[in-house]
ZAMI-715898 format. One record per residue (C-alpha): x, y, z; residue in one letter. Coordinates in nm, 2 decimals, m for minus. Layout:
<vexros>
(vexro (X, Y, Z), "a")
...
</vexros>
This chain:
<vexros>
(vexro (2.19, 31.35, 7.93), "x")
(vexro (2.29, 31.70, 7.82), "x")
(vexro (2.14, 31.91, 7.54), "x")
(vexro (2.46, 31.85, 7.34), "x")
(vexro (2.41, 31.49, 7.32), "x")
(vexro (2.05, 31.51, 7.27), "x")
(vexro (2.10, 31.72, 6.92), "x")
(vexro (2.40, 31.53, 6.83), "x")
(vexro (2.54, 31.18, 6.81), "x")
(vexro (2.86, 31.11, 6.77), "x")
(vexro (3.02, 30.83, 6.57), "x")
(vexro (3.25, 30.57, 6.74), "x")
(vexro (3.58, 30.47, 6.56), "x")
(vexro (3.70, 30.13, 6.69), "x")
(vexro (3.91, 29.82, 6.53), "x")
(vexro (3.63, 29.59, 6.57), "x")
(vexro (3.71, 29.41, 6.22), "x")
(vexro (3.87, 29.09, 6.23), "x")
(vexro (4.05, 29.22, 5.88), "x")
(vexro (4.30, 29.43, 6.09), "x")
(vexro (4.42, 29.10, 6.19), "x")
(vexro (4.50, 29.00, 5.85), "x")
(vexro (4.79, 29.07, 5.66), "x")
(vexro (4.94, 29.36, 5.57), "x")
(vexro (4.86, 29.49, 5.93), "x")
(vexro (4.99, 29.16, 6.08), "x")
(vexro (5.33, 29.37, 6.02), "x")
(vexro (5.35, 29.53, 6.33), "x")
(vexro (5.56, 29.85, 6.14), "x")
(vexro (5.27, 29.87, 5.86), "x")
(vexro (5.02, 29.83, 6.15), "x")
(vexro (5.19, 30.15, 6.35), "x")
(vexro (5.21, 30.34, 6.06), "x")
(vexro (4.82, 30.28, 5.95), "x")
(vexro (4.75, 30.40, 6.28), "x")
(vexro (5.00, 30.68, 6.28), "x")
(vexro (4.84, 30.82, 5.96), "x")
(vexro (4.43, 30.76, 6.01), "x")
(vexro (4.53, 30.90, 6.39), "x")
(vexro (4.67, 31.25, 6.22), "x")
(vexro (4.40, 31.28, 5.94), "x")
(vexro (4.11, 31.26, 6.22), "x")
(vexro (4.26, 31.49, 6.44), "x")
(vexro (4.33, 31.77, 6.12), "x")
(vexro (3.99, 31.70, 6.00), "x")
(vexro (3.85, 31.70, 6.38), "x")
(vexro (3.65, 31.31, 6.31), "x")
(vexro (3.33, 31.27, 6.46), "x")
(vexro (3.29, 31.66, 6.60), "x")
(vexro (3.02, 31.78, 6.55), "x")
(vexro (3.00, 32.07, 6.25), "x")
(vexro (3.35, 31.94, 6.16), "x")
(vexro (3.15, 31.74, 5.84), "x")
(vexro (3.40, 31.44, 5.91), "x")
(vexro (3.30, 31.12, 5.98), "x")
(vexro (3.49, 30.80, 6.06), "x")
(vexro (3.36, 30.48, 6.19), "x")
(vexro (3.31, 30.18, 6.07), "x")
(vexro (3.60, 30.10, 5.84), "x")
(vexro (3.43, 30.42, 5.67), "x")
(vexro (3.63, 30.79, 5.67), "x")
(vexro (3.46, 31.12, 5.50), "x")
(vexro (3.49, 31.42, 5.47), "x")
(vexro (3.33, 31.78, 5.36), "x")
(vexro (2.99, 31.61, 5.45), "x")
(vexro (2.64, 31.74, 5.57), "x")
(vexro (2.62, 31.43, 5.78), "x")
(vexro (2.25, 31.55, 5.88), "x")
(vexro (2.19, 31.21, 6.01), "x")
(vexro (2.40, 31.28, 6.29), "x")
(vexro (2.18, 31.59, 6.41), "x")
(vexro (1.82, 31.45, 6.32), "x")
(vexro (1.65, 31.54, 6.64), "x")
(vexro (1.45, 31.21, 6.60), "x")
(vexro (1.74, 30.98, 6.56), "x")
(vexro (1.88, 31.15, 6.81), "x")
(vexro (1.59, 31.10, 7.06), "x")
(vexro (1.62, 30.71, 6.92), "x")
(vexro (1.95, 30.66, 6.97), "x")
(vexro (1.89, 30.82, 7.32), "x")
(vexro (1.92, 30.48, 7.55), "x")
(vexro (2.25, 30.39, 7.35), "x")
(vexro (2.42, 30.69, 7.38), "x")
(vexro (2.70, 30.50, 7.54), "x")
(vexro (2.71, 30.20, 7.33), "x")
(vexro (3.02, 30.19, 7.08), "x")
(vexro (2.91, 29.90, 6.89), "x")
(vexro (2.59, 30.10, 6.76), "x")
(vexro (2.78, 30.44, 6.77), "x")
(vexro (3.04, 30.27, 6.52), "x")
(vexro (2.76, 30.13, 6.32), "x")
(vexro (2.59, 30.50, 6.33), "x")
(vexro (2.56, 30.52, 5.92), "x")
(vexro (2.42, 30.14, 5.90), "x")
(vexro (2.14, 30.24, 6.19), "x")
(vexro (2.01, 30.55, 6.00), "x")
(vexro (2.03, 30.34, 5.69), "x")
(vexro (1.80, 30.08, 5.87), "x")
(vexro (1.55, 30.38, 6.05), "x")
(vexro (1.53, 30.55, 5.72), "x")
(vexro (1.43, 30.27, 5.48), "x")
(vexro (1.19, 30.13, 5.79), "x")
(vexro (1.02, 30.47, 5.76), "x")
(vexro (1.01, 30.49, 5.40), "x")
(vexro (0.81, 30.13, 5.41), "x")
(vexro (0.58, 30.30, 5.64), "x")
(vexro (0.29, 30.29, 5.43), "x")
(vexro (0.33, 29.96, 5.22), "x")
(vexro (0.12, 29.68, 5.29), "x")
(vexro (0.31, 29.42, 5.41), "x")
(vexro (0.53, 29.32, 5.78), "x")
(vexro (0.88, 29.43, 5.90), "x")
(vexro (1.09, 29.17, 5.93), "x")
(vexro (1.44, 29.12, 6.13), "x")
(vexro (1.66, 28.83, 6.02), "x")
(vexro (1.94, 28.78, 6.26), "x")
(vexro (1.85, 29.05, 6.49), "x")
(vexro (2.13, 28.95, 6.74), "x")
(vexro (2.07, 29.15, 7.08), "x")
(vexro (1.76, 29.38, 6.94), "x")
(vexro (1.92, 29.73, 7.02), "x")
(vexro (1.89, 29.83, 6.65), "x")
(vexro (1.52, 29.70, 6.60), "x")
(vexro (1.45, 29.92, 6.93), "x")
(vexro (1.65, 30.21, 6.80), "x")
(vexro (1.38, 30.18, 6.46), "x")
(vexro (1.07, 30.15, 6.67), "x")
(vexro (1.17, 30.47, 6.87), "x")
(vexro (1.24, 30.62, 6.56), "x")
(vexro (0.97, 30.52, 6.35), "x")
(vexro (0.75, 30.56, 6.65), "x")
(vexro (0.57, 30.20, 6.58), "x")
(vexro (0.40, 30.13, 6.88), "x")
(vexro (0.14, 30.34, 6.66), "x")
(vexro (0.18, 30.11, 6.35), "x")
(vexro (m0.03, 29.83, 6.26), "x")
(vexro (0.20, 29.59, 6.13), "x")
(vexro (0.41, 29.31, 6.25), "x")
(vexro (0.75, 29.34, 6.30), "x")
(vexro (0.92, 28.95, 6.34), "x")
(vexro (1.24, 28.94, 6.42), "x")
(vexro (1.48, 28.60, 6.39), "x")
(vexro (1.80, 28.45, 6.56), "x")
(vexro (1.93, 28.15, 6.70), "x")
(vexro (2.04, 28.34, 7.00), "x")
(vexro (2.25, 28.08, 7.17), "x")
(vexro (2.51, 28.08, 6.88), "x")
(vexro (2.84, 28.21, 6.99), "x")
(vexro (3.05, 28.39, 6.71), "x")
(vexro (3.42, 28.45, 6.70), "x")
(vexro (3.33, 28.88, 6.64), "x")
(vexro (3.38, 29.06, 6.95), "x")
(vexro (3.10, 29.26, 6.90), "x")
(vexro (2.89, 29.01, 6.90), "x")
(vexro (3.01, 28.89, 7.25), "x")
(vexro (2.60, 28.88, 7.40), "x")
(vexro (2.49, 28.56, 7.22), "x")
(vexro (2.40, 28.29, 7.49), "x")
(vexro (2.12, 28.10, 7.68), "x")
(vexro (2.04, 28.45, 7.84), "x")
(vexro (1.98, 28.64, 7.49), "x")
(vexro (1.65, 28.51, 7.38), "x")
(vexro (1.51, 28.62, 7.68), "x")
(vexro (1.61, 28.94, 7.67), "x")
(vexro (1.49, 29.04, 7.36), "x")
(vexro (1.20, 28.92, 7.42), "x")
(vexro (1.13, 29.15, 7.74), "x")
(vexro (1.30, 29.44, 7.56), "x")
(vexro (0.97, 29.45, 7.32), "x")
(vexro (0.71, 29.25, 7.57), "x")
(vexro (0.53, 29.62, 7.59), "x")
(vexro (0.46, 29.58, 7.20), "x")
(vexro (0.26, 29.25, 7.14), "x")
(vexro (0.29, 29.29, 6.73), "x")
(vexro (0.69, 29.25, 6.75), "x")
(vexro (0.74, 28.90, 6.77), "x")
(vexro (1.08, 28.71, 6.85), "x")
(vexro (1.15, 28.41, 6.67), "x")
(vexro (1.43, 28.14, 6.77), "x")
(vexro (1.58, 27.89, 6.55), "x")
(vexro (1.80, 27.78, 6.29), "x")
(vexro (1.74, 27.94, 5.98), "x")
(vexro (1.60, 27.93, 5.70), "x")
(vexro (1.40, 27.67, 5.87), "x")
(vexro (1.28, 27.89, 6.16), "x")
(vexro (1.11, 28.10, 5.92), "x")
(vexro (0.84, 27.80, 5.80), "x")
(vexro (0.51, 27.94, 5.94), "x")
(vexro (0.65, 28.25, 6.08), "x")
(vexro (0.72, 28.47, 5.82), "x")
(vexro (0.46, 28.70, 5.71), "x")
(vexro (0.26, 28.66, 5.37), "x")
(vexro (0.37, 29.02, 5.27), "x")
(vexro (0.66, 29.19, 5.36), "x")
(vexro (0.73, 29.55, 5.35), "x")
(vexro (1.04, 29.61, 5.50), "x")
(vexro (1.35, 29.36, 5.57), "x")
(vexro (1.67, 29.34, 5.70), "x")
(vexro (1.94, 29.02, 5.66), "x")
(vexro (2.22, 29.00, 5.86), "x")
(vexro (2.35, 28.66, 5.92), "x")
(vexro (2.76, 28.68, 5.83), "x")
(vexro (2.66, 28.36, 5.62), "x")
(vexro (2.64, 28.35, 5.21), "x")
(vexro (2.46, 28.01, 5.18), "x")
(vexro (2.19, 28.07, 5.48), "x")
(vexro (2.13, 28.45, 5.40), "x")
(vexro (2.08, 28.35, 4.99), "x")
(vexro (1.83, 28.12, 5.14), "x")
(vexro (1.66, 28.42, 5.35), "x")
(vexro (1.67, 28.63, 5.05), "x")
(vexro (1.50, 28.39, 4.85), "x")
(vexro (1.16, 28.40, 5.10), "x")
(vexro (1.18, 28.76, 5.17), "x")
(vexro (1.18, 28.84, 4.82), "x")
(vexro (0.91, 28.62, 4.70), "x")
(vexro (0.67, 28.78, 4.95), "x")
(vexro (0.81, 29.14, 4.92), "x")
(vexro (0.59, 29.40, 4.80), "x")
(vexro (0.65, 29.63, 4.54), "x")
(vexro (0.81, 29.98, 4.71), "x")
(vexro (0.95, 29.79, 5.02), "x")
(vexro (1.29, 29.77, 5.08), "x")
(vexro (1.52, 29.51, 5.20), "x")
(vexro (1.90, 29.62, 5.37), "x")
(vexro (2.16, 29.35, 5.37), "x")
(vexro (2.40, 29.42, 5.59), "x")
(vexro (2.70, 29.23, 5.46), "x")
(vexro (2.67, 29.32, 5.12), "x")
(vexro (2.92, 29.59, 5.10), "x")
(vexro (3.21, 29.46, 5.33), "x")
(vexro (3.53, 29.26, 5.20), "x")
(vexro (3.49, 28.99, 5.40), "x")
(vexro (3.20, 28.87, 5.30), "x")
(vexro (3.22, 28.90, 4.92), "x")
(vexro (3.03, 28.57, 4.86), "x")
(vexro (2.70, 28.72, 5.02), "x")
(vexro (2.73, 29.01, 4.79), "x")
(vexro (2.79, 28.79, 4.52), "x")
(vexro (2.57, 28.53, 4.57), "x")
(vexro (2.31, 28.79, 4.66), "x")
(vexro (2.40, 29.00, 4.33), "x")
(vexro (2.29, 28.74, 4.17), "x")
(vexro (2.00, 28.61, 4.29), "x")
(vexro (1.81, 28.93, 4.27), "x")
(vexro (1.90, 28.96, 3.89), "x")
(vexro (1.74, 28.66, 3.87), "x")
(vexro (1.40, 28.87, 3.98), "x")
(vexro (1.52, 29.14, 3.78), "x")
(vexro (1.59, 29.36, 4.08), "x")
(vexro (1.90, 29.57, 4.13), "x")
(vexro (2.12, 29.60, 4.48), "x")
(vexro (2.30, 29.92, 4.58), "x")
(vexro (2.55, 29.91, 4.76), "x")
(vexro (2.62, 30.20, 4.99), "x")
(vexro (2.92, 30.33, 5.14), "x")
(vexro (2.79, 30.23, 5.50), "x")
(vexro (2.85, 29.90, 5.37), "x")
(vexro (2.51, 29.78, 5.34), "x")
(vexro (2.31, 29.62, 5.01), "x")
(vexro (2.00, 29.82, 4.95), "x")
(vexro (1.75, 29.66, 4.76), "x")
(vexro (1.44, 29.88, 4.65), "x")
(vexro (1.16, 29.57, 4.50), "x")
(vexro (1.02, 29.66, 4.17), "x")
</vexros>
């Protein structure tokens, strides 16, 4: 790894969404020119250089930004092992997103929580980060493991998966991996108090259901990140989810990574 990629990490544009094969870009002329036109406004505003305060990835472009995430020397060193992988390079904003409100939760009382954690890389990218091999709290992370989904980022899930995770964090005895259908896989496991959550489970009906117990049991100060909050496809979650936390007088932000940020009051 060279010095340049250890004070810098670059963000990864890629069409993983399944929306670009939706109409209007199902029209292969409206698909070339989309591509012509995001292709010449990254290379004027030099996307994803670093300095060049541009950044597009994830369905997201800027510009005339700090984007001091990017040169954080320790999201940098966390993000060191994954350097290479364009799924969490593409996802950069939502992974600082999830390291900075894990850090903020710090010193709540209360567990970290993981719901639909899929292959772990991002809960490892937060430990590193938040350093919490030091930090006595339990971090439980859920997924069925085995399902397969249609996303192509998502291509890991299998008999194999479970396993894995579990020897990625088998060094850290307080991170637990849970497997199972949920909400039902959360009956016994999920911790009295929670201080930090995320939800990720590209389902409205089962993640309201998640949302539900996390927020029962959140305490005051934590934070909970859902990551489908902010993305078209999956406007039933973000209403659904609107709603629900009204309903315990709580408010959601939604950021321009995408992602529902819920601060409990």
């Amino acid at each position: 790894m060279t010095n340049s990629l250890k004070s810098f990490v670059s963000p990864q544009f890629a069409f993983f969404s399944p929306n670009y094969g939706e109409p209007p870009f199902t029209d292969p002329a409206v698909a070339k020119t989309f591509k012509a036109g995001l292709t010449t406004a990254a290379q004027i505003l030099q996307a994803n250089a670093q300095g060049s305060g541009t950044h597009l990835a994830d369905d997201l472009l800027v510009w005339f930004r700090n984007l001091s995430f990017t040169e954080d020397p320790d999201f940098c060193q966390a993000m060191g092992p994954y350097l290479e992988d364009n799924v969490l390079r593409a996802r950069i904003w939502r992974v600082y997103t999830l390291c900075w409100a894990a850090k903020s939760c710090l010193s709540l009382p209360g567990d970290f929580v993981d719901i639909g954690c899929y292959d772990g890389k991002t809960v490892d990218v937060i430990r590193r980060f938040c350093q919490y091999r030091d930090i006595e709290k339990d971090y439980v992370l859920y997924d069925l493991f085995d399902y397969h989904p249609t996303e192509r980022s998502k291509v890991n899930h299998g008999p194999e998966l479970y396993g894995k995770v579990c020897s990625m964090f088998a060094d850290m005895p307080r991170v637990k991996v849970v497997k199972g259908f949920l909400p039902a896989a959360l009956d016994g496991t999920l911790p009295e108090k929670i201080a930090f959550a995320q939800i990720d489970l590209n389902s409205a009906a089962v993640e309201l259901d998640c949302l539900r117990a996390v927020l029962d049991r959140m305490t005051p100060g934590g934070i909970i990140i859902l990551d489908d909050y902010g993305f078209k496809k999956y406007r039933e979650s973000q209403i659904s989810q609107r709603d629900l936390a009204a309903s315990y007088g709580q408010i959601i932000f939604e950021s321009a990574s995408g992602q529902g940020i819920l601060i409990k009051r």
